[in-house]
MARPALO-829224 format. One record per residue (C-alpha): residue number from 1; residue in three letters; x, y, z. Coordinates in steps of 0.2 Angstrom, whole numbers, padded with zeros to 4 digits. Layout:
# residues N
NUM; ala; X; Y; Z $
...
***
This chain:
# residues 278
1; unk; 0510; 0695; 0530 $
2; unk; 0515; 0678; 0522 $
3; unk; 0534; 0678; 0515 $
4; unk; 0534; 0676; 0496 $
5; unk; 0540; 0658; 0497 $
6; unk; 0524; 0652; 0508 $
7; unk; 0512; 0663; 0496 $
8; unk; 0520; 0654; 0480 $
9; unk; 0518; 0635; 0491 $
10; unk; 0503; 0639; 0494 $
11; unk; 0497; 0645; 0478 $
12; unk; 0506; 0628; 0471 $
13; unk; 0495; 0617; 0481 $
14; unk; 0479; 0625; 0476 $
15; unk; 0484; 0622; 0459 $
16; unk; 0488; 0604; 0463 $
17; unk; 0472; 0601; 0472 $
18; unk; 0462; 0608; 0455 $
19; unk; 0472; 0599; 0443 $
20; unk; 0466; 0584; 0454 $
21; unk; 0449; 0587; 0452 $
22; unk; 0447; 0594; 0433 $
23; unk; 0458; 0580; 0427 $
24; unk; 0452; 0563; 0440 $
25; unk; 0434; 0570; 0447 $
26; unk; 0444; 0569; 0467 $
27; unk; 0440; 0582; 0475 $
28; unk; 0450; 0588; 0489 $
29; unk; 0448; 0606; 0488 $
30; unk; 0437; 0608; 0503 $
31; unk; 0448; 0597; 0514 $
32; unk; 0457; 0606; 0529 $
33; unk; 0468; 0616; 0524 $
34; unk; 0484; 0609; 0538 $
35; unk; 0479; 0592; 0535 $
36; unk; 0479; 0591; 0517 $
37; unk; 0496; 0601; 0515 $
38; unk; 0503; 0589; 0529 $
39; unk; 0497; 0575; 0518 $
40; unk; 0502; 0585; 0502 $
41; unk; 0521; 0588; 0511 $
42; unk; 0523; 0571; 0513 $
43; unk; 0518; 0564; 0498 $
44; unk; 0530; 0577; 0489 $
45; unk; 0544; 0569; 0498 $
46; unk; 0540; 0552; 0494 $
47; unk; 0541; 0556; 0476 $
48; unk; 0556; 0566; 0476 $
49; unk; 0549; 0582; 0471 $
50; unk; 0555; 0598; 0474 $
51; unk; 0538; 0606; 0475 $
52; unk; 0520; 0607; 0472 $
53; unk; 0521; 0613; 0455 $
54; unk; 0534; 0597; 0452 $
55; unk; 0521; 0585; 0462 $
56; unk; 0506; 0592; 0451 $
57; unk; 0518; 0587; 0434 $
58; unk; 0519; 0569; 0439 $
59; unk; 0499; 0572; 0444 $
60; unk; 0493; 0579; 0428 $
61; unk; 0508; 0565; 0415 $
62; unk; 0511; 0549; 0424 $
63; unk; 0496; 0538; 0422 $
64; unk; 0499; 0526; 0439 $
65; unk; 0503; 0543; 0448 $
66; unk; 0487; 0548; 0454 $
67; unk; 0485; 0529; 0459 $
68; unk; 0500; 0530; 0468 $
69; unk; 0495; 0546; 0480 $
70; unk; 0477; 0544; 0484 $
71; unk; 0484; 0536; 0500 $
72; unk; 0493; 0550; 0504 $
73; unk; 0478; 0558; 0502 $
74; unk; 0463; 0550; 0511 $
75; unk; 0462; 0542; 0528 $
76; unk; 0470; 0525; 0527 $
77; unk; 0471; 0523; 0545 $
78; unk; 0462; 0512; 0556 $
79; unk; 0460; 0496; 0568 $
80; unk; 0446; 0483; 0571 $
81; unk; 0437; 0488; 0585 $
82; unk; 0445; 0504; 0586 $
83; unk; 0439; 0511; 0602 $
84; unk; 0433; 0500; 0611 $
85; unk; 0418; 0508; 0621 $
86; unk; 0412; 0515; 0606 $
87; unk; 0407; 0496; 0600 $
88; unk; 0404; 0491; 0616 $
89; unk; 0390; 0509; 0617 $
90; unk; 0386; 0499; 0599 $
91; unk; 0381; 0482; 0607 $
92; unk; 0372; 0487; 0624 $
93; unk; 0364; 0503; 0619 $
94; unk; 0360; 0503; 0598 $
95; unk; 0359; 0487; 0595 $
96; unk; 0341; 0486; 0606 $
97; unk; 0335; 0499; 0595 $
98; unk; 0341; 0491; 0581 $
99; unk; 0334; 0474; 0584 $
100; unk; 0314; 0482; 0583 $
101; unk; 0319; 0483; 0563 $
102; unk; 0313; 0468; 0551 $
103; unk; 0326; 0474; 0540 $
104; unk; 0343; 0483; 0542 $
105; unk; 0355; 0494; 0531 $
106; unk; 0370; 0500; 0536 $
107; unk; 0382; 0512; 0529 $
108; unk; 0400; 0512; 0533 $
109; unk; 0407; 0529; 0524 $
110; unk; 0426; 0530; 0521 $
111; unk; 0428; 0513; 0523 $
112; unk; 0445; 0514; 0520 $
113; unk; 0453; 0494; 0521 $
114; unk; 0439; 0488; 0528 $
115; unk; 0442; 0486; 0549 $
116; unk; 0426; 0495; 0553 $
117; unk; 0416; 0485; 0540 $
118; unk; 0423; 0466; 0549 $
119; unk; 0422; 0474; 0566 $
120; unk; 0404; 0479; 0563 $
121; unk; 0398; 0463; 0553 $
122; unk; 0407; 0455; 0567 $
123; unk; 0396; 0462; 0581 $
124; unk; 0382; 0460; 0571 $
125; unk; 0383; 0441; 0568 $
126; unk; 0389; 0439; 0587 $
127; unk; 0371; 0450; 0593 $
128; unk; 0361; 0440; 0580 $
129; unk; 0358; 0455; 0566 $
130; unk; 0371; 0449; 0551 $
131; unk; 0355; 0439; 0543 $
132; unk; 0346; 0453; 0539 $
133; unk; 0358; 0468; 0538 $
134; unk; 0366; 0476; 0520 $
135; unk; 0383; 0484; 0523 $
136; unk; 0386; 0497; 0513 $
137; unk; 0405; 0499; 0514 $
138; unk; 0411; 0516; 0504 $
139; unk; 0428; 0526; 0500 $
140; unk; 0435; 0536; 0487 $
141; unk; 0451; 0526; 0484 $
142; unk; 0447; 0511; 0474 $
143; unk; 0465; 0502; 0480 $
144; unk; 0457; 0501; 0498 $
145; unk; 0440; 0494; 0493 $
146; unk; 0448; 0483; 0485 $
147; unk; 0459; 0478; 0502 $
148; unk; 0443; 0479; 0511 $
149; unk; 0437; 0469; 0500 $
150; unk; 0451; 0456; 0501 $
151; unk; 0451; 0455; 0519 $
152; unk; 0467; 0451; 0523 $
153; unk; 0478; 0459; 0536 $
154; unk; 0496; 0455; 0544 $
155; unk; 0499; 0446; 0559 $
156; unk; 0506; 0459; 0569 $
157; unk; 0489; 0470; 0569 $
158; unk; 0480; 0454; 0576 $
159; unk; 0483; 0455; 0595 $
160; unk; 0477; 0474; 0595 $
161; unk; 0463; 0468; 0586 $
162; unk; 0458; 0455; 0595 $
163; unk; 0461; 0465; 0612 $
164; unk; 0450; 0478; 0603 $
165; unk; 0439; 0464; 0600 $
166; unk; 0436; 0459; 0617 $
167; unk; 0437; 0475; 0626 $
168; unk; 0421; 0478; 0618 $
169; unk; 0411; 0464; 0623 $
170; unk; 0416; 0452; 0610 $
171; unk; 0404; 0436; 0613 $
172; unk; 0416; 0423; 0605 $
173; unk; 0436; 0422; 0602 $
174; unk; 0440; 0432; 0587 $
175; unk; 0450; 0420; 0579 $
176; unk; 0436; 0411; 0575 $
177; unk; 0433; 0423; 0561 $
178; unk; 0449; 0421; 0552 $
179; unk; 0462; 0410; 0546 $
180; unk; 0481; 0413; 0546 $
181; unk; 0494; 0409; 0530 $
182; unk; 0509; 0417; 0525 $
183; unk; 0512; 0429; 0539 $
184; unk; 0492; 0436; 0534 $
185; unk; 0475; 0434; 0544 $
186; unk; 0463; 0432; 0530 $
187; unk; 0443; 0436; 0537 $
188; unk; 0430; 0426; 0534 $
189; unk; 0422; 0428; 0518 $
190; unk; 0405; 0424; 0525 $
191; unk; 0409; 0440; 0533 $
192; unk; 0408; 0451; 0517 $
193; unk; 0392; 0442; 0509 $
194; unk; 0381; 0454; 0515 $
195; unk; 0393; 0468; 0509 $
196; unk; 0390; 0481; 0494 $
197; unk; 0406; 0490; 0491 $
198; unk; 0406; 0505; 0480 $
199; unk; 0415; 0522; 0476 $
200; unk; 0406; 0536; 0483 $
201; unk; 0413; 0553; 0488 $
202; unk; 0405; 0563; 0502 $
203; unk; 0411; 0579; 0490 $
204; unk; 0402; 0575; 0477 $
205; unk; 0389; 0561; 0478 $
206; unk; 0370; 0558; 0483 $
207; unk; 0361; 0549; 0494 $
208; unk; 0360; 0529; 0487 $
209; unk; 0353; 0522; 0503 $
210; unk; 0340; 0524; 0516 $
211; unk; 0348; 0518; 0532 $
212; unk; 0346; 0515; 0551 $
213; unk; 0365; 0517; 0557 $
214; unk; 0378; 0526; 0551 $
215; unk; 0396; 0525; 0556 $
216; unk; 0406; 0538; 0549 $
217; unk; 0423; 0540; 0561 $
218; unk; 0437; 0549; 0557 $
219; unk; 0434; 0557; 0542 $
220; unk; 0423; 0573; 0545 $
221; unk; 0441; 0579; 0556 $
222; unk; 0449; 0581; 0539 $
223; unk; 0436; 0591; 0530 $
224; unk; 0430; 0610; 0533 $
225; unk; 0417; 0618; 0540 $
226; unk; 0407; 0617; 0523 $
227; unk; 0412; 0599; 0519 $
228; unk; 0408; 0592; 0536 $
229; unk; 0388; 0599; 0534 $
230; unk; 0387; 0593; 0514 $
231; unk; 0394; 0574; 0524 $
232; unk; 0383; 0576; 0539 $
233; unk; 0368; 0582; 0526 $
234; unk; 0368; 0565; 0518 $
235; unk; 0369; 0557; 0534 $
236; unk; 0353; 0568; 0541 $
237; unk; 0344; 0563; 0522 $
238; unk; 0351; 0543; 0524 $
239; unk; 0344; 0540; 0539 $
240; unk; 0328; 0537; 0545 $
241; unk; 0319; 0544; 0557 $
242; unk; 0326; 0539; 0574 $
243; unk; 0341; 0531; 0565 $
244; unk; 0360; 0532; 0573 $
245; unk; 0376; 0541; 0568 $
246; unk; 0391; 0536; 0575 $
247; unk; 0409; 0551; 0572 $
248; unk; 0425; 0551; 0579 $
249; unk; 0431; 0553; 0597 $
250; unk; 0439; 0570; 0592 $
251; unk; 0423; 0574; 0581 $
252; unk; 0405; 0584; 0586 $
253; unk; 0391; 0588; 0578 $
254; unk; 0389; 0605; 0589 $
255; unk; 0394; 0618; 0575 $
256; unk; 0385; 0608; 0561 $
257; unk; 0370; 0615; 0551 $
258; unk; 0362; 0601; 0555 $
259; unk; 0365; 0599; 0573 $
260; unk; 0345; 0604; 0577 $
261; unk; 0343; 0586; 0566 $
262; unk; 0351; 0574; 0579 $
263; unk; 0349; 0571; 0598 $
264; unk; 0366; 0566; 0607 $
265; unk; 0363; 0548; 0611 $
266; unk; 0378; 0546; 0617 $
267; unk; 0390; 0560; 0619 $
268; unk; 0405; 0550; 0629 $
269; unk; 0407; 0543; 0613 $
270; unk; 0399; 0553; 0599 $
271; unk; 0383; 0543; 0593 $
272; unk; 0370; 0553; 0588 $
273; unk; 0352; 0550; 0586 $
274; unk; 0341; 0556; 0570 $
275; unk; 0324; 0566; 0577 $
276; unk; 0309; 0557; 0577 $
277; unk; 0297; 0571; 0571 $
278; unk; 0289; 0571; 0554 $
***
């Protein structure tokens, strides 16, 4: 039986997760349970609140606040080419599926600030795709579009990068794709020409593209079981048939609703395939 100070945190952060959502439309209800309080806990600290109910005050009457904790709140980390062998299953094993397509759409969903976008557009330029390929990069935190957007990164994170880069079977030098200024490697914008950025919540919203990959990595680990099949719902409906998911290393379609949808294209590391039957 829970002690009455965990039963009164825990009604606090329910509370806070609603006023989030009737007052902004961000819904984080569904979210996993550990993860979001960790995130929450965290965030309470940074703010020099005392509790949940103090945290939700600053939610619900400072107008910056919510700008200010979305971070805390959605997943805001990431490298280029993170994994490796994920891009490099991308380059020798999708991309020759991919290439049989006149056209291509691909949607990168929780974008976050935009080093799966680059590492893919990236790959796609270097494997001769970019020309006819529409990103469609997507998160719920506008602040990171617009980073994503921006392209611009600092100097430290470059030599993980570009190890990343040619772990996975980069094809040219990855400096050849930025420039460097004032401590900041800025990306190509060529790189982002082909790019729709957008809000669109995986709680919330629809279908807006058909598509023939999907990378979606890190993200479904912070949901519930009930959030990761409404995610992996739109996937199943955005693809087409024979079209590819790609989920984290730590992720797995096994338990999903729509598990019976998708063939495991490569289960090392965690692309799926969408069945080709009517």
């Amino acid at each position: 039986m829970k002690n009455s100070t965990t039963e009164t945190e825990e009604i606090e952060l329910q509370l806070l997760l609603e006023a989030i959502y009737r007052k902004y439309q961000y819904d984080f209800r569904d979210y996993s349970p550990a993860s979001i309080k960790r995130r929450l806990m965290q965030a309470k600290d940074h703010f020099g609140c005392s509790s949940f109910s103090q945290l939700q005050h600053q939610a619900l009457h400072e107008p910056d606040s919510i700008s200010r904790l979305l971070p805390f709140l959605t997943v805001q980390v990431s490298d280029m080419f993170r994994d490796p062998s994920y891009f490099r299953s991308l380059r020798e094993k999708v991309i020759p599926h991919l290439k049989t397509y006149p056209s291509l759409k691909v949607w990168i969903a929780g974008c976050s600030a935009g080093e799966e976008l680059y590492s893919l557009a990236i790959l796609f330029r270097e494997e001769g795709l970019e020309s006819r390929t529409i990103f469609y990069a997507t998160d719920i935190n506008s602040a990171a579009l617009e980073k994503a957007e921006a392209g611009v990164y600092d100097l430290d994170r470059l030599a993980l990068f570009t190890e990343n880069h040619r772990r996975s079977g980069g094809k040219s030098s990855l400096s050849d794709y930025y420039s460097t200024g004032y401590g900041r490697a800025i990306f190509d914008k060529s790189l982002r020409q082909r790019t729709v950025f957008s809000d669109h919540s995986l709680v919330s919203d629809a279908v807006f593209a058909e598509t023939q990959l999907i990378s979606c990595r890190n993200v479904l680990i912070y949901f519930n079981r009930d959030l990761q099949d409404r995610a992996v719902g739109l996937f199943n409906e955005s693809l087409v048939r024979k079209g590819f998911l790609g989920i984290g290393s730590k992720e797995s379609l096994r338990f999903s609703a729509h598990a019976d949808d998708f063939t495991e294209f490569d289960r090392e590391e965690r692309i799926y395939q969408k069945r080709g039957e009517a």
